[in-house]
C-alpha positions as CSV (number, residue, x, y, z in Angstrom):
1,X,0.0,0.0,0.0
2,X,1.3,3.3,-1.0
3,X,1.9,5.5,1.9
4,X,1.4,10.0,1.3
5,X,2.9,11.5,4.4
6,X,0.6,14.5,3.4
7,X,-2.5,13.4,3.5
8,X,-2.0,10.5,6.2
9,X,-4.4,10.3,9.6
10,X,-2.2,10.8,13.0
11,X,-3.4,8.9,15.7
12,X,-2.3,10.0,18.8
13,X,-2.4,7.8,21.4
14,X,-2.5,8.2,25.3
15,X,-2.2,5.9,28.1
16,X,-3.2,7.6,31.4
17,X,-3.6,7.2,35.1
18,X,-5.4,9.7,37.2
19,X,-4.7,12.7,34.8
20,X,-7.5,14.6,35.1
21,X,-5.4,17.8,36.4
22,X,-3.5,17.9,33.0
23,X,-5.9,15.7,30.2
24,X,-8.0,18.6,29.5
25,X,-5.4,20.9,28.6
26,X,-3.8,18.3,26.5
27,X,-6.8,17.0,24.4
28,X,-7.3,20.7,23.5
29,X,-4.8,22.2,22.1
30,X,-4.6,19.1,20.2
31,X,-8.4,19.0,18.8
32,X,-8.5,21.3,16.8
33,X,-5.7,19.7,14.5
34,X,-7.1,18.5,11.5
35,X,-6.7,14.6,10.0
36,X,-6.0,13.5,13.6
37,X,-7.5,10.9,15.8
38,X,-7.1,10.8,19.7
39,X,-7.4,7.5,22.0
40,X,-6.9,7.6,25.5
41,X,-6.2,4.6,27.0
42,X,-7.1,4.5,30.8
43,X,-5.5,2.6,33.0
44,X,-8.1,2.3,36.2
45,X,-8.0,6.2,37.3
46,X,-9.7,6.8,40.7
47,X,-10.1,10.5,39.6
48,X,-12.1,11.8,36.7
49,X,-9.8,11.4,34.1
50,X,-12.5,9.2,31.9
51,X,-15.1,11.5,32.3
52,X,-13.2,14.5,31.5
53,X,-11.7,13.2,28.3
54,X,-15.2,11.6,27.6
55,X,-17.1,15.2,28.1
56,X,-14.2,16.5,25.2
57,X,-15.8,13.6,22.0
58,X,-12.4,11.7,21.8
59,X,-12.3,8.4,22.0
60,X,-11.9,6.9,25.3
61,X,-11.2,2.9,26.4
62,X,-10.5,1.4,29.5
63,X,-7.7,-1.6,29.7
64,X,-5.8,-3.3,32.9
65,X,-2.7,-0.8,34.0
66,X,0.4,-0.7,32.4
67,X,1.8,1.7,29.6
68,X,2.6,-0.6,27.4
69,X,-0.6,-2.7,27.3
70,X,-2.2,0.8,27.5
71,X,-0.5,2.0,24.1
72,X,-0.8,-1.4,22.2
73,X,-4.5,-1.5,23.2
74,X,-4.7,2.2,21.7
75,X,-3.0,1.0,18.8
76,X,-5.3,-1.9,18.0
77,X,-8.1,0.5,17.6
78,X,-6.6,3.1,15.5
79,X,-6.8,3.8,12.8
80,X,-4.6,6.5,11.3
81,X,-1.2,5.5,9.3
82,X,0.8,7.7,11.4
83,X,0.7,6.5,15.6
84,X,1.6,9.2,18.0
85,X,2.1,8.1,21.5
86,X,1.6,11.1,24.2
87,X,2.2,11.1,27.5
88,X,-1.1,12.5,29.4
89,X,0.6,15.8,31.3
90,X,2.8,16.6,28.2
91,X,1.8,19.0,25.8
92,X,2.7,18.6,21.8
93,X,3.8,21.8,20.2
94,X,2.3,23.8,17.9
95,X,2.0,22.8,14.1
96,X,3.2,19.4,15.1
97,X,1.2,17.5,12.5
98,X,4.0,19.4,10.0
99,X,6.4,18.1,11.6
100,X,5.4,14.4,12.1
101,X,4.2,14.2,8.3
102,X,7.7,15.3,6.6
103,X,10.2,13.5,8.2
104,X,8.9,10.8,6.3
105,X,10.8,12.0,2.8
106,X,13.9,10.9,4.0
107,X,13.6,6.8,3.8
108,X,16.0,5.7,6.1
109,X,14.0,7.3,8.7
110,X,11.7,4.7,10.4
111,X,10.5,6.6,13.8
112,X,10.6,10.4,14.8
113,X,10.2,11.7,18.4
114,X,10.3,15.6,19.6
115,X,12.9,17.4,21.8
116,X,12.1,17.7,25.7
117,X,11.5,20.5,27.7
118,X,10.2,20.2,31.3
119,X,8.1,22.7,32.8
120,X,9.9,23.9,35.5
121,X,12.1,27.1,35.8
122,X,14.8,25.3,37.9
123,X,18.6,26.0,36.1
124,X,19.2,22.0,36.8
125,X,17.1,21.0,34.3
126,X,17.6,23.0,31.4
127,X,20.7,20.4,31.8
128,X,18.5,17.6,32.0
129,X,17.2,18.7,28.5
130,X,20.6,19.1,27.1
131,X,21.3,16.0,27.9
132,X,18.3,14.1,26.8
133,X,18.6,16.1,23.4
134,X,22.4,14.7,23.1
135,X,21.0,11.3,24.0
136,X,18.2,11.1,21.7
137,X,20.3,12.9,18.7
138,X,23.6,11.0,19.0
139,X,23.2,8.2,20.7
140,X,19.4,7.8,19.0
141,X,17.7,6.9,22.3
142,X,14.6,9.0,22.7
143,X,12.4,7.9,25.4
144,X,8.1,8.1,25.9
145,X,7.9,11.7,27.2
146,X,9.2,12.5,23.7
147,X,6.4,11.7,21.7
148,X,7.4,8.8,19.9
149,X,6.0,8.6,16.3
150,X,5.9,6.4,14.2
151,X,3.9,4.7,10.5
152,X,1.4,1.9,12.1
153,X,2.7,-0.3,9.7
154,X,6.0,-0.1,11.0
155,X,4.6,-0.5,14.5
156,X,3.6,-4.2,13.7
157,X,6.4,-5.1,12.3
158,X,8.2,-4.7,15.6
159,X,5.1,-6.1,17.4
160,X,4.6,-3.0,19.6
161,X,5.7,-2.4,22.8
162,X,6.9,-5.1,24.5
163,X,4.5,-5.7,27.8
164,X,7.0,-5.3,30.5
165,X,6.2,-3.1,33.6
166,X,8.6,-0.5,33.0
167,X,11.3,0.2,30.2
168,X,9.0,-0.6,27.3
169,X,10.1,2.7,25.9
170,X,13.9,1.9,25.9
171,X,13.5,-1.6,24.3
172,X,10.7,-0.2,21.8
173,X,13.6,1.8,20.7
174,X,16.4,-1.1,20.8
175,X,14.6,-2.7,18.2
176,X,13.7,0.4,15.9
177,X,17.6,0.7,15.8
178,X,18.2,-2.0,13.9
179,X,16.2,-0.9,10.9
180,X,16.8,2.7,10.7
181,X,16.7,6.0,11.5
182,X,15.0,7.9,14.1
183,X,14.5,11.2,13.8
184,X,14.5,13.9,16.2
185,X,12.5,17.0,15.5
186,X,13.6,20.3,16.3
187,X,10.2,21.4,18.1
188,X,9.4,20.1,21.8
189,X,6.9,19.1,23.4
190,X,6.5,20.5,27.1
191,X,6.4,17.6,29.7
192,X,5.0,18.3,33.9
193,X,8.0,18.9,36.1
194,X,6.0,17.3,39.1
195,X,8.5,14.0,39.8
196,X,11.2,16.3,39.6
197,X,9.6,18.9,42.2
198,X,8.6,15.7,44.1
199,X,12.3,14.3,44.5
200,X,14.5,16.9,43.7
201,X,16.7,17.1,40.2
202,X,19.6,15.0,41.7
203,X,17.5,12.5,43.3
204,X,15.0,11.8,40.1
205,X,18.4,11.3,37.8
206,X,20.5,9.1,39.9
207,X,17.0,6.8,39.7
208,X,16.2,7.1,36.4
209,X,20.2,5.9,35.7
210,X,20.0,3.3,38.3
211,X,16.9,2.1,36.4
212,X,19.0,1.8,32.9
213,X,21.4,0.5,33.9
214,X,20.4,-2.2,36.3
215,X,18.0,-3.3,32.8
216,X,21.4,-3.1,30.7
217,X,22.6,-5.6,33.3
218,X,19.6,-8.0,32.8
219,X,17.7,-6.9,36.1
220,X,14.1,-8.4,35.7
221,X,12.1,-5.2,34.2
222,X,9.2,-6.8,37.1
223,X,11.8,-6.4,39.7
224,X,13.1,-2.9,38.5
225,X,9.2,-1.8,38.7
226,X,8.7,-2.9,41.8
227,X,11.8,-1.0,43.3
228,X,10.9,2.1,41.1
229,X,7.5,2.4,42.6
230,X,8.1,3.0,46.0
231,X,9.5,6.1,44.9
């Protein structure tokens, strides 16, 4: 099936958990983007997250918790060529759909994600975000809060996110390594700075590293969930 970039549905999809301080904001100032379809994929919230995004005419599903599952289960019922997976407190930037739709000129490219910028005023991260941008640039590791994008087509091929409790996005990437290039944007989306006010800059890093590198050591993904959630 030919594939036109320019006229081609984006499906953005977003897996949430008792977001309903943030979905609003995020489901509207991506509405009124044309040729777009948005799925949010609850996860069980105890707030009203579902009745918020519900009240807004998108497309709303309930699954078990769990990003992953959440996001494949999004997936399953998309139906746009293009699958844009959002974070629920992270806002896209504008004109993004401009940006998704022409990366795909270049061939070798075979994902895209944004550049990060947290909303907080603290100096410390505006390092954080220079270093994720060399990490996602260079090293080609972007991560979830980036907005990873990607054809649906493509998506299948790897066969989605792999349902592990926690570094789905890492290993998504892994394997999108192997077959080409991912690009990353020069827009950002705008990602909640509330686990960084929560622990502190210092504190939020050294976990998030302990985290990648205990699964680079082949530390069950279950186990590195369980110690990552008492935090």
């Amino acid at each position: 099936m030919n594939f036109y970039p320019e006229y081609a549905q984006i499906s953005i999809i977003i897996p949430v958990l008792n977001e309903a301080d943030n979905i609003e904001s995020v489901i509207n100032q991506i509405q009124k983007t044309e040729n777009i379809e948005i799925i949010i994929v609850d996860g069980g919230s105890q707030d009203h997250t579902v009745e918020i995004a519900q009240s807004l005419g998108v497309k709303v599903i309930v699954t078990q918790r769990g990003r992953a599952l959440q996001m494949n289960a999004g997936a399953k019922i998309a139906t746009g060529e293009i699958l844009l997976f959002l974070h629920g407190d992270t806002q896209l930037p504008t004109e993004f759909e401009k940006d998704v739709r022409k990366i795909w000129i270049n061939d070798n490219i075979i994902a895209g994600a944004f550049q990060l910028k947290i909303d907080n005023s603290q100096w410390s991260l505006r390092l954080i975000e220079k270093t994720v941008f060399w990490r996602s640039k260079y090293l080609q590791m972007p991560y979830g809060d980036q907005a990873i994008f990607i054809k649906a087509s493509t998506f299948w091929q790897v066969g989605g996110f792999p349902e592990q409790p926690i570094m789905e996005d890492f290993e998504f990437i892994r394997r999108l390594n192997r077959l080409g290039k991912i690009e990353i944007l020069s827009s950002s989306v705008i990602t909640s700075g509330r686990r960084w006010q929560k622990l502190g800059v210092f504190k939020t890093t050294l976990i998030n590293q302990f985290v990648v590198f205990g699964y680079y050591l082949g530390i069950s993904p279950i186990k590195l969930s369980q110690w990552y959630r008492k935090f």
